[in-house]
Each structure stands twice: as C-alpha cells, then as structure tokens.
C-alpha positions in Angstrom: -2.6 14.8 6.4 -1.4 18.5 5.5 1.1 17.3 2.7 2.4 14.4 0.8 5.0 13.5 -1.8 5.7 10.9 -4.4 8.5 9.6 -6.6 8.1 7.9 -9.8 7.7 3.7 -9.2 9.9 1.6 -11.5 13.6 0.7 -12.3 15.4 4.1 -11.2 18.9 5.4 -11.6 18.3 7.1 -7.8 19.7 5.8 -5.5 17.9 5.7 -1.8 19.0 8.6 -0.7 18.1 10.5 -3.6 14.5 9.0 -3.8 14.1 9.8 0.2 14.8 13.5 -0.4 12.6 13.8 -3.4 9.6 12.4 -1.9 10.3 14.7 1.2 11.1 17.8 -0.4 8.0 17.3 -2.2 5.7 16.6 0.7 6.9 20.2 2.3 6.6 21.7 -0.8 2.6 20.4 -1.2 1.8 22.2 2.0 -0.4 25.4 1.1 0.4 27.5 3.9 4.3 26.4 4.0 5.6 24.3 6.9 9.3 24.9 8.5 10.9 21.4 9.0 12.0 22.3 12.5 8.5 21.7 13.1 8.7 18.3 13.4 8.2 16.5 16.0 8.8 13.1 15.1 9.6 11.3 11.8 9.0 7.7 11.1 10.7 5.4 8.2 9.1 2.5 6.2 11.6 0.2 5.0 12.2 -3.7 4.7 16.0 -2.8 3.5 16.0 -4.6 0.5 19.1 -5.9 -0.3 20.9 -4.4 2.5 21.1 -0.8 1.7 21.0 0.4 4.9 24.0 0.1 6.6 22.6 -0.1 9.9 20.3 2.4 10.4 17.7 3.8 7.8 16.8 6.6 11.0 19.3 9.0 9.7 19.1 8.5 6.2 15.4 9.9 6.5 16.8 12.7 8.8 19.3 13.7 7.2 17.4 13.8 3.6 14.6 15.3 5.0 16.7 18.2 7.2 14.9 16.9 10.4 17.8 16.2 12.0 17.9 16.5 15.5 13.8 15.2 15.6 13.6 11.3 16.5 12.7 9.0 13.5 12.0 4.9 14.0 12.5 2.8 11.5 9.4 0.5 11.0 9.7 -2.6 9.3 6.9 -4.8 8.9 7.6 -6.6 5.5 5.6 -5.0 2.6 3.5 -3.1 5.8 6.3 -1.4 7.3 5.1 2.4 5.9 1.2 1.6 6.6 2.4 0.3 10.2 4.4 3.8 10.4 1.5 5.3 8.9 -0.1 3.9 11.9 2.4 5.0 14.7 2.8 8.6 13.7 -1.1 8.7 13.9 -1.0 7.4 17.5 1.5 9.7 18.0 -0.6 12.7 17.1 -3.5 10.9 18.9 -1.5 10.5 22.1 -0.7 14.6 22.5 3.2 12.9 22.1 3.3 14.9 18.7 2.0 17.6 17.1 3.7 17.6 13.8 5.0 14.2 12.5 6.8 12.9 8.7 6.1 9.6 7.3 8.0 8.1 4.9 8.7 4.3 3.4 11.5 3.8 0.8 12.4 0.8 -1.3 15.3 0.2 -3.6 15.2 -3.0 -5.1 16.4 -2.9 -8.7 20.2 -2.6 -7.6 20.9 -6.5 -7.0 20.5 -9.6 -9.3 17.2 -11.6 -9.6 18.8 -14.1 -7.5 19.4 -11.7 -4.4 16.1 -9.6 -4.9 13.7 -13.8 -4.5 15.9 -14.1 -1.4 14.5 -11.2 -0.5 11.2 -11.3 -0.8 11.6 -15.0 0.4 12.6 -13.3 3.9 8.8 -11.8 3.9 7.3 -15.3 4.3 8.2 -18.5 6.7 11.7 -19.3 5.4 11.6 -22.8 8.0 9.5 -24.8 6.5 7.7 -22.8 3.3 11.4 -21.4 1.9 12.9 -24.7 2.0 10.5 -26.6 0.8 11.1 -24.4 -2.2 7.8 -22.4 -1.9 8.8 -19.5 -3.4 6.6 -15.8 -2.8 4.8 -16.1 -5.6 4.1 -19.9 -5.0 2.4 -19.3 -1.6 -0.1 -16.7 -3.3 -0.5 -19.4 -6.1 -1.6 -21.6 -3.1 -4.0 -19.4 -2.2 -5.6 -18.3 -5.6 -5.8 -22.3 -6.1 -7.9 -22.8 -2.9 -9.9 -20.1 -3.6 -10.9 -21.7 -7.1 -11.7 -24.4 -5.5 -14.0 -23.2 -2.6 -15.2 -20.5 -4.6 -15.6 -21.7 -8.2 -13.6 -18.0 -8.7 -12.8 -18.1 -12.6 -9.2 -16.9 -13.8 -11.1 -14.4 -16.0 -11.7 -12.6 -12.4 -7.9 -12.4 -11.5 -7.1 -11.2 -15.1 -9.8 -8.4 -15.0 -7.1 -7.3 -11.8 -4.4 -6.7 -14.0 -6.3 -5.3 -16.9 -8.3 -2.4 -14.3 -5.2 -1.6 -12.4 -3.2 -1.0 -15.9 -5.8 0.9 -17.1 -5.9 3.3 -14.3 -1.7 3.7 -14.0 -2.2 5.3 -17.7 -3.3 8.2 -15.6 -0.9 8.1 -12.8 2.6 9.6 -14.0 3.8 8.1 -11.1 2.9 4.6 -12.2 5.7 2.0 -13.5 3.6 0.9 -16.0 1.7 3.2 -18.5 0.7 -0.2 -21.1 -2.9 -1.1 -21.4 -3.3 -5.0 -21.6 -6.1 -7.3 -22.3 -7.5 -10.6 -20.4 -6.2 -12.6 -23.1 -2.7 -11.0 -22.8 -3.1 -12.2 -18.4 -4.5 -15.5 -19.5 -1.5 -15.9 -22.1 1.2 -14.8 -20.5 3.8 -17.3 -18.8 3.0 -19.2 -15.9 4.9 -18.2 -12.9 3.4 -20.2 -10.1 -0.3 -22.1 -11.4 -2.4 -20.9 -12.0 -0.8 -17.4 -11.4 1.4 -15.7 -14.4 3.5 -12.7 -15.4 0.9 -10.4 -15.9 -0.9 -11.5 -12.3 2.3 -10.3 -10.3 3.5 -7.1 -9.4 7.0 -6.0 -10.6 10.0 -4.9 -8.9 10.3 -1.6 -8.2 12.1 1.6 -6.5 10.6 4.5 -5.3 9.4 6.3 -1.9 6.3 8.3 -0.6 5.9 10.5 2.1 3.1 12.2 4.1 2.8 15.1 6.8 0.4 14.8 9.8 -1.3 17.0 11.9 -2.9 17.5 15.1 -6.6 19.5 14.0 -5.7 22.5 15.2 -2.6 23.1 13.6 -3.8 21.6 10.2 -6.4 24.0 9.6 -3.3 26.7 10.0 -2.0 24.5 7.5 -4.1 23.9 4.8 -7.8 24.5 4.3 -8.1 21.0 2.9 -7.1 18.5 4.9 -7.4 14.9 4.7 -8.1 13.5 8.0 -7.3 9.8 9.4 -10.8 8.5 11.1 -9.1 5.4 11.9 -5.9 3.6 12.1 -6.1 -0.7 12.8 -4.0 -3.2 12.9 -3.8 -7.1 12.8 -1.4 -9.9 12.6 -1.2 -13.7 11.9 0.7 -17.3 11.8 3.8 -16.7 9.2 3.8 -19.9 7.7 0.3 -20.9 5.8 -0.1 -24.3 7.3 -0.6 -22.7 10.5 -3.7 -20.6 9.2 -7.5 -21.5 10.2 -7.9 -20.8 6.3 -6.2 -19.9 3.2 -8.7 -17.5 1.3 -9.0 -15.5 4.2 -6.7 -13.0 6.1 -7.5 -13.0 9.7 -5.2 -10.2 10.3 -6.8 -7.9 7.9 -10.0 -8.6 9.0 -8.7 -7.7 12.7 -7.3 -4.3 11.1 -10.4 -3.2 9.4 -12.9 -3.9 12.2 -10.3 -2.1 14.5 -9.8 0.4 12.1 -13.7 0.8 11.7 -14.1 0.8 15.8 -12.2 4.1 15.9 -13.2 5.9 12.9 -17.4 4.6 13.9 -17.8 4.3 10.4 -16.6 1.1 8.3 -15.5 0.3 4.9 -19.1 -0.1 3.1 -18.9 3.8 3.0 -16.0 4.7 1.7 -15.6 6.4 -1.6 -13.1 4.0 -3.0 -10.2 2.0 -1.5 -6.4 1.5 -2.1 -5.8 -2.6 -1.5 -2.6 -4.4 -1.6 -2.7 -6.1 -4.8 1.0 -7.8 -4.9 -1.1 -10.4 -7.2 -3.9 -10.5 -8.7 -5.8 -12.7 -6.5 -4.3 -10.5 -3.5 -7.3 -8.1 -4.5 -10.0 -10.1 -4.2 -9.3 -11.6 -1.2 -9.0 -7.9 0.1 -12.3 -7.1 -0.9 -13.6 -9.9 0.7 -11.7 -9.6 4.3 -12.6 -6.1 4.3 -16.3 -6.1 4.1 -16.8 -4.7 0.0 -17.7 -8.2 -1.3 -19.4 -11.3 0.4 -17.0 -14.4 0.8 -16.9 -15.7 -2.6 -18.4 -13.0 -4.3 -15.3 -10.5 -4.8 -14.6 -12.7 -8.4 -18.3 -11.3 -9.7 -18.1 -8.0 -8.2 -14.5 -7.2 -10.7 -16.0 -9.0 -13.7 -19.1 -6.4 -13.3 -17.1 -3.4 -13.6 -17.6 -2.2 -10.1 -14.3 -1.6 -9.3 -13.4 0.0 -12.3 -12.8 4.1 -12.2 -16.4 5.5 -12.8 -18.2 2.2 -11.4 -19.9 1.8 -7.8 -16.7 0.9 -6.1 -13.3 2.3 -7.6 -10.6 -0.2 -6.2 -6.4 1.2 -6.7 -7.5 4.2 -9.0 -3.9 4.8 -8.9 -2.9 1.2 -10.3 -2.2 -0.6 -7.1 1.0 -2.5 -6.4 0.4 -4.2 -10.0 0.2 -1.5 -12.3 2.0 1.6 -10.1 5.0 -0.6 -9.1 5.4 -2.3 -5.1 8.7 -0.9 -3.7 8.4 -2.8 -0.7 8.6 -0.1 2.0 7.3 2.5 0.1 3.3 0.8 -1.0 1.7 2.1 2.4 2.4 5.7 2.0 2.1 5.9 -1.4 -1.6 4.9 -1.2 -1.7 7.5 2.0 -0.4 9.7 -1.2 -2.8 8.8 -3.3 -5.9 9.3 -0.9 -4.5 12.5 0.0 -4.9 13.6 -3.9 -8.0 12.1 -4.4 -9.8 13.4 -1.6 -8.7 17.2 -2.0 -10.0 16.7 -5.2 -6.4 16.9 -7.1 -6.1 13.3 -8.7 -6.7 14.4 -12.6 -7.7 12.1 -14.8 -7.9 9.6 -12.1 -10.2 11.6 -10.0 -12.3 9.4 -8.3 -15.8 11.8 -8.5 -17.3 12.7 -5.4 -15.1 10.9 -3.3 -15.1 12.0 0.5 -13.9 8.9 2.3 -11.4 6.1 1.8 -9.8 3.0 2.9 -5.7 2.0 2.5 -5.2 -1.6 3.0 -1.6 -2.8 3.5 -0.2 -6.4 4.2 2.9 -8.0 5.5 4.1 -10.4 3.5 1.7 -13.2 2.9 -0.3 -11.8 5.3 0.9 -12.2 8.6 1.1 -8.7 9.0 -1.8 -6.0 7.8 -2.8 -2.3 8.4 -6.8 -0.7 7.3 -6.7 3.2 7.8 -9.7 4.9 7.2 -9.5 8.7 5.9 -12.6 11.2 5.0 -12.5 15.0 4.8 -13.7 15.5 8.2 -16.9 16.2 9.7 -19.5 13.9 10.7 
C-alpha cells in the first residue's frame, strides 16, 4: 500500500458519488512522491449497493470519480466483505504480474432510505429462505450466536459490553469515527434490547462513507514512498448461508479457512501481529473473531477483553480505530477502511491512536453472518 484515503463514517449529506471522489482524491493525495492516475492499471469497487444506488453498474461511478477512466474496475460484492474481497483481488493482481499499479475502493450509502428499506437490506446479507421468513432478522441471527456462546462458554454479558465501551473509547481519537461518546458497561447492559441478549449499544449503526487504498508492485513502491505498508498475505474462506446448516454456531469456519490461508502465504500468522482490525458488526462479532483467528483460545476471548488486553496500550490492541461499532459499518466501505487504518498505524501516522511499536497487522472482514470472510496480513516488510 503506497496511499490511502478516508471519509468521515456517519449519517452524511454526500451523496455516493461525492463520498467516492473524496476518499480517492485523498488516497492520491497521501502518496509522498505523487502518483499520476493514468498509472493505473486496474481499479476495483467494494459495494453491496445498498438501497439500490447504483443504477446498474457501480464500475464507472469509481472511474469516473476517481479520473481512471479508461483502466478496467470490477465491482466486488460480497456482502459486508465485498472491499476486503477487492482488497484481496487487486493484491492477486499485483501478485500475478497482471498489474502493476491498482485502486481499491468500497463505498456505502445507506442513510438515504427509511428504516424499513435499509432491515431489508441487510436482511439480503443472510439466508432470506428459511432465516428471513421465519422472521430472523440480522441482528436476531447474531443474538443466536452470542446466546450459544453463553451457553458453551459460560461468556458473561459484562464481556460483550466491555466491546462497545473499548471500541467507543478509541473512536474518540479517530475524526473519522461516527461516534466520538464515551459510554459505560452499565449504559450496554441498560440500554434496549434489540435481539436477547443483544441491545443498542452491542450493534453497530448505519452508516455512509467510503475508503480507498493504492497498491503497488515492490519495485515501484519504493519510487513511491519510503514507507510502505506491505500485504504478507491475503486469504479467504466461505460457508453455508443459513445457520442451521453450520457444524457450529460460535465458530466461523470461513474465517478460520481465511486466516490459516492468509497465514500460509505471509509464513507468519496472527499470534504476531501488532494489533488487529476485526469485524465487530456486534459486540459478540469480536470475540468470536479473536477466537477463529488464533488471539484467544475457544472460550477464552470473554476473559481476554475483560483483562484489558485489547484495549489501546494493552498486549493486544483490537479496532484501535473503533471497529464497525464505534467508527460506523458502511457496508461496502469496512474492509478498506481497516486497510486505511493499518496503513496509518504502521507508518507510524495514527495520532492519538497510535498503536506503539506496531510493525505488523491483521484486517478481518466477514460476509454477512459469516458465510463469506477475508484475513490480510500486512507488516512493514522485511523478514
């Protein structure tokens, strides 16, 4: 990565276009050595579409925003994955010799449409056959899961609440963030139940905004930029849609297939990285991460949280940025922003959110309820 951009997350008056050519503009403007957009070789959108913005094709919104017209951009949609899956394909591009100089970018504007439109759309993210029509709705199937894992696990609900409260506390240093309001376990534990044992203050918000990165090939990074961020490793996984059709419920097979993919290619695995970005959509989203990824034992993610571990400053900083709960989850936008937020934090530009020392890093990005699920692995380089 030789440059990267990022809108504010939250309820915006942009509309997509707007936020596309923000979050571009800035990612060429973050490039030390300057980079002509000609230059690019290859340009890949993350979108779901929410609520039908689109028209049809998202490709040359991104070119045309951008100024890479002419240059061939996919659209990659993969749920709440699509920008770490096109994370993932302009890598392999790069990796392939097909590419030299490639933009990523994922997008999301889903504050536009009433709150009846925007649960049919992330309805559309889960099995809408048997789970949608039962009435399951999206935050009903991650209840399901938090549930079962209280009950395998003995997990307390203090453990998801200490989720909400870290990742607020961190967005108060991320301008970016949607939210900038400390709260308190008691404010989690207190706040309306939205699907038991899961409430308001467990569940990310609504929000618009996009991100964007510029990759490299070696070579012509270093004529770049004299920091950049490498990827070590890119992986992949996917699952059943629908839940009943899962070996288990407190585990994501597909994220456990990304990260030991992920860690095949980089030769180095998650119990060395610096911190991590996980996909938090709820509270008990994060703890299952750390668990399928190797950074807590089965069962144990609940104790490592409640110990302060994941905290800014403790052994294991987890969404310094605020994660999809605290910095906001527009849908196609969550994989590169934490590409974003890696690329900051391991040049050693992330302010008061600087994560000390930190020289390698994970982004962990899921489809939905988990059918779907990217692990890249990024360090400075070297050995």
């Amino acid at each position: 990565m030789v440059g990267a951009g990022h809108t504010r997350f939250g309820v915006l008056p942009e509309g997509p276009r707007e936020l596309l050519r923000a979050a571009c503009d800035a990612a060429f403007a973050s490039v030390d050595r300057g980079l002509e957009r000609s230059r690019v070789d290859e340009a890949y959108l993350g979108s779901l579409g929410f609520s039908g913005w689109q028209l049809g094709n998202a490709s040359a919104i991104l070119a045309e925003e951008a100024r890479v017209v002419g240059a061939p951009v996919t659209h990659v949609e993969n749920a709440c994955a699509s920008a770490g899956f096109a994370l993932r394909s302009g890598a392999r591009a790069i990796e392939s010799g097909a590419a030299d100089l490639v933009l990523v970018a994922g997008l999301e504007k889903m504050t536009d449409v009433g709150s009846a439109r925007r649960r049919y759309w992330l309805g559309v993210s889960g099995d809408t056959e048997w789970e949608r029509l039962a009435g399951l709705t999206f935050a009903g199937v991650y209840a399901l899961i938090a549930a079962r894992h209280m009950a395998e696990h003995g997990t307390p609900a203090e453990a998801l609440a200490e989720v909400a409260v870290k990742n607020h506390d961190h967005a108060r240093s991320n301008p970016n963030a949607q939210f900038h309001k400390a709260i308190t376990r008691a404010d989690v534990l207190a706040a309306p139940r939205v699907a038991a044992p899961l409430g308001l203050l467990d569940c990310c918000p609504v929000s618009d905004g996009a991100a964007a990165v510029l990759l490299a090939g070696e070579e012509i990074a270093r004529t770049l930029t004299d920091t950049p961020v490498r990827i070590a490793g890119t992986g992949a996984g996917s699952d059943y849609l629908a839940l009943q059709e899962r070996s288990s419920l407190t585990s994501l097979a597909a994220t456990r297939r990304a990260a030991s993919e992920a860690s095949r290619r980089a030769g180095w695995g998650p119990d060395r990285v610096s911190f991590a970005e996980v996909h938090d959509c709820f509270t008990i989203a994060e703890l299952v991460a750390l668990e399928d990824l190797g950074l807590a034992p089965p069962g144990q993610a609940a104790e490592l949280t409640l110990s302060g571990a994941t905290r800014l400053g403790g052994r294991l900083p987890v969404n310094p940025d605020g994660g999809l709960k605290a910095k906001g989850h527009p849908i196609g936008a969550t994989g590169a922003s934490q590409a974003y937020e890696i690329f900051q934090q391991l040049r050693g530009s992330a302010g008061r959110r600087q994560v000390a020392g930190a020289e390698r890093a994970l982004a962990h990005n899921v489809g939905g309820s988990g059918a779907s699920a990217t692990v890249t692995l990024f360090d400075v380089g070297g050995p």
